[in-house]
C-alpha positions in Angstrom: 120.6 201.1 2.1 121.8 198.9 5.1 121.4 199.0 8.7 123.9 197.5 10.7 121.7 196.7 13.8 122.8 195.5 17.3 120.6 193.0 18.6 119.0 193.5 21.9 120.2 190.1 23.7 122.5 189.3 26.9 123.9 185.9 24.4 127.4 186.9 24.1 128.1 185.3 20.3 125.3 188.2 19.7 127.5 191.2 20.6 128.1 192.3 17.2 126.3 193.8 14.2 124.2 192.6 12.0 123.3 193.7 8.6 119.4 194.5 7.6 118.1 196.1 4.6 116.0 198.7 5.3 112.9 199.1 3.4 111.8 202.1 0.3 108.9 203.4 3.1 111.5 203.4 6.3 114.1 205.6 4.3 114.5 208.7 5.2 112.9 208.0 8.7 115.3 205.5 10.2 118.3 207.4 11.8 121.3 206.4 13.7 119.9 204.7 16.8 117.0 204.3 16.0 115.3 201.3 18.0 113.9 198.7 15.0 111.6 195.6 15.5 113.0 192.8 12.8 113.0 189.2 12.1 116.0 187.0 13.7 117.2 183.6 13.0 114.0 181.3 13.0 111.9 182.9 15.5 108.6 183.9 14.5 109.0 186.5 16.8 110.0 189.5 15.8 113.6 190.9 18.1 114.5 194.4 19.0 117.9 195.9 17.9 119.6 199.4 18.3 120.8 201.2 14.4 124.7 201.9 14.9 125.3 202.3 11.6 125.0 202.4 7.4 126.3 201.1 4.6 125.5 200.8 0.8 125.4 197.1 0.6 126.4 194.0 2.3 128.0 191.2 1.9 125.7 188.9 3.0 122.3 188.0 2.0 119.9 189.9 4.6 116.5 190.0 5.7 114.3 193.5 5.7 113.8 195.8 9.2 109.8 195.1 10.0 109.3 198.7 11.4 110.4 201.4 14.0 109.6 201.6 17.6 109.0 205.8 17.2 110.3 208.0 20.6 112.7 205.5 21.5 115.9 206.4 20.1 119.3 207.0 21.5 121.6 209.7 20.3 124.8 209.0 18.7 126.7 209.7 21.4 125.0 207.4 23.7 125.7 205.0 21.0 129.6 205.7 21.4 129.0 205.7 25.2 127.8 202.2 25.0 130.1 200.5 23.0 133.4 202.0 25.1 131.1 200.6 28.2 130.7 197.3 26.6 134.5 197.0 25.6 135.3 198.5 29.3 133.0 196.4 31.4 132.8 193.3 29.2 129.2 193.4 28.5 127.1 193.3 25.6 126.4 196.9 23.6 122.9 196.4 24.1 122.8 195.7 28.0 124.7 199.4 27.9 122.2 201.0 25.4 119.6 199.6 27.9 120.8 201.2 30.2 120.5 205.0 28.6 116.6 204.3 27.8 113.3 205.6 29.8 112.0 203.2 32.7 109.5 201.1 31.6 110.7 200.6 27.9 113.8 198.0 28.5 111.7 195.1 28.0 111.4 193.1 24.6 107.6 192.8 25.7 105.3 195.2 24.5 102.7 194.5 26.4 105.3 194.9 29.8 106.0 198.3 28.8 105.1 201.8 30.1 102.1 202.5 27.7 100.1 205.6 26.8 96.8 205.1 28.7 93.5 205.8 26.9 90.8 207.7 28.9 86.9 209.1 28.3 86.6 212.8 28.4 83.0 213.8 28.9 81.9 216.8 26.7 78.3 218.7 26.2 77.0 218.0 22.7 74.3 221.0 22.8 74.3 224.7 23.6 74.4 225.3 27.4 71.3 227.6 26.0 69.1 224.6 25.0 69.9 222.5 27.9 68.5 225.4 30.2 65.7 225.3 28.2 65.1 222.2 28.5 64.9 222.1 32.3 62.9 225.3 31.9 60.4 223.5 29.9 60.8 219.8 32.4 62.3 217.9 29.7 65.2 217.2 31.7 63.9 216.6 35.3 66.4 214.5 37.0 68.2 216.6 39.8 70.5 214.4 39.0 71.2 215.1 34.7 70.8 218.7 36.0 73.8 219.1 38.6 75.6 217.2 35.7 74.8 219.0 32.9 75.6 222.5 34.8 79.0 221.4 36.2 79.8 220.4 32.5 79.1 224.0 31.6 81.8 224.9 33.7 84.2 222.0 33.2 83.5 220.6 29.2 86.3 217.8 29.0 86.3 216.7 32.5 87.2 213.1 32.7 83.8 210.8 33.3 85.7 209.2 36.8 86.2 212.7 38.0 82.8 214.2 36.6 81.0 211.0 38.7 83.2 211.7 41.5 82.1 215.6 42.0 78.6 215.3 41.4 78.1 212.1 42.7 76.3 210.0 40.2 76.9 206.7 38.8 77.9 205.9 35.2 74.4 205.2 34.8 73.9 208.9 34.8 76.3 209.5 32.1 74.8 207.1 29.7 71.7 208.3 29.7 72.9 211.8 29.2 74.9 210.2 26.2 72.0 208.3 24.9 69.6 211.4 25.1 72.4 213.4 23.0 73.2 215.9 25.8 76.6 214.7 26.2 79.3 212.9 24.4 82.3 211.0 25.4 85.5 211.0 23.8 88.7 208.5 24.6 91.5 210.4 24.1 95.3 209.4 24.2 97.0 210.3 27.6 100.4 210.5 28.3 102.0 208.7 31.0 105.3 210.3 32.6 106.6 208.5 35.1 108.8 211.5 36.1 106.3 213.8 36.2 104.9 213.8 40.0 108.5 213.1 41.0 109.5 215.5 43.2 113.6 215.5 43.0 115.3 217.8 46.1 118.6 218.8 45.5 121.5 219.0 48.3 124.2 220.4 48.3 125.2 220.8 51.5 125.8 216.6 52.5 128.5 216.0 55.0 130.7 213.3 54.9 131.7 210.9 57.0 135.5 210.4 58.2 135.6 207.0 56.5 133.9 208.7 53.0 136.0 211.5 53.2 139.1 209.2 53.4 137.7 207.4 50.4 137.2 211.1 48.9 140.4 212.1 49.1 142.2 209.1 47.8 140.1 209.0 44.3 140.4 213.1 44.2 144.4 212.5 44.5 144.2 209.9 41.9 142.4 211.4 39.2 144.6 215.2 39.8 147.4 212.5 39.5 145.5 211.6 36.1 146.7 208.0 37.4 144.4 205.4 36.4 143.2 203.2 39.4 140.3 201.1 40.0 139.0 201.6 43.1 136.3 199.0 45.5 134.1 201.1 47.4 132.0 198.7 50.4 129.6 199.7 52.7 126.3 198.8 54.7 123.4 199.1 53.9 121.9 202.6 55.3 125.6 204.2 54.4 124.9 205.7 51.4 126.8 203.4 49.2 126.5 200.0 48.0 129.2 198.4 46.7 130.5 199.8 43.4 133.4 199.7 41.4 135.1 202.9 40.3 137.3 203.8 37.3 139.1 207.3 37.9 140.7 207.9 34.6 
């Protein structure tokens, strides 16, 4: 099977497809626009490109896809989206496909990229039972390991910044507790949403100015018309509006 493949450049001889074979242990998990890693040209590197389509064969002789960049794809009508944007804007496909992904994910880079973020959980290793004991009987004497050890009782999997932060101990602490077997900590995969302590308030209720209203009316009329205009919309900064360029079809 082949993958025609849009690269991921702004070069404009680039704006096309390219044919790549994709490997025995990518089929049946590459998909239409899917995002692909694979070797271009003489780079060592290794250059992103968008899946816009498949064939049987090709024509040409073609180098293999090198893998899949998994939770990044673009669904096939975003594809469609992109290449009527490219042919309506004149840009490349791939500066429109950009355009459709999640902050942070745009760059070639890697490392540049929104990651997942790795951080220690702290969890007891022994029954609360047996830790009570053990203060009981003075084997654990530290007020310190103590206050610890009981807010883990009501908290197991507290993160070790936040469990240092509420009972006020050093990492020191935590080590020791870890070295003596009480505790254990485990890194664990978080995920990072950069939407997620976005607060987004809706309005419905905006009033326009007499010079946006104006503006209002004259795209409304065109596009009841179904006239197709092009329309320059300028103003200031602080006026709600940059400068855009509308298409009213």
């Amino acid at each position: 099977m082949v993958a025609e493949v849009i690269i991921n450049s702004t070069v404009k001889n680039l704006n096309k497809t390219f044919d790549y074979q994709v490997p025995t242990e990518l089929v049946g998990t590459i998909k239409l626009g899917s995002r692909v890693l694979l070797p271009f040209g003489n780079t060592k590197n290794l250059e992103e490109g968008f899946v816009v389509g498949f064939k049987e064969s090709s024509e040409y002789k073609v180098k293999e896809i090198a893998g899949i960049q998994e939770g990044f794809e673009i669904s096939e009508e975003n594809i469609e989206l992109a290449k009527w944007i490219a042919k309506r804007y004149f840009c490349n496909i791939s500066d429109a496909i950009k355009m459709m992904l999640p902050p942070g994910t745009s760059t070639k880079v890697m490392e540049n990229r929104v990651k997942e973020k790795n951080l220690n959980f702290v969890y007891l290793k022994r029954e609360i039972d047996e830790i009570e004991c053990a203060i009981e009987q003075k084997k654990i004497k530290s007020d310190k390991h103590i206050r610890t050890l009981r807010f883990l009782a009501e908290n197991d999997g507290v993160l070790t910044t936040d469990l240092e932060a509420f009972c006020d101990v050093s990492r020191a602490i935590v080590t020791t507790l870890e070295k003596n077997g009480y505790i254990e900590i485990i890194e664990k995969q978080v995920e990072r949403n950069p939407f997620l302590h976005k607060v987004v308030k809706q309005d419905n209720n905006l009033v326009l100015t007499e010079e946006q209203q104006n503006a209002y009316h004259e795209i409304t009329n065109s596009m009841n018309q179904k006239e197709f205009k092009e329309f320059l919309i300028y103003g200031v900064t602080g006026s709600r509006k940059n400068r855009n360029l509308f298409t009213i079809n």
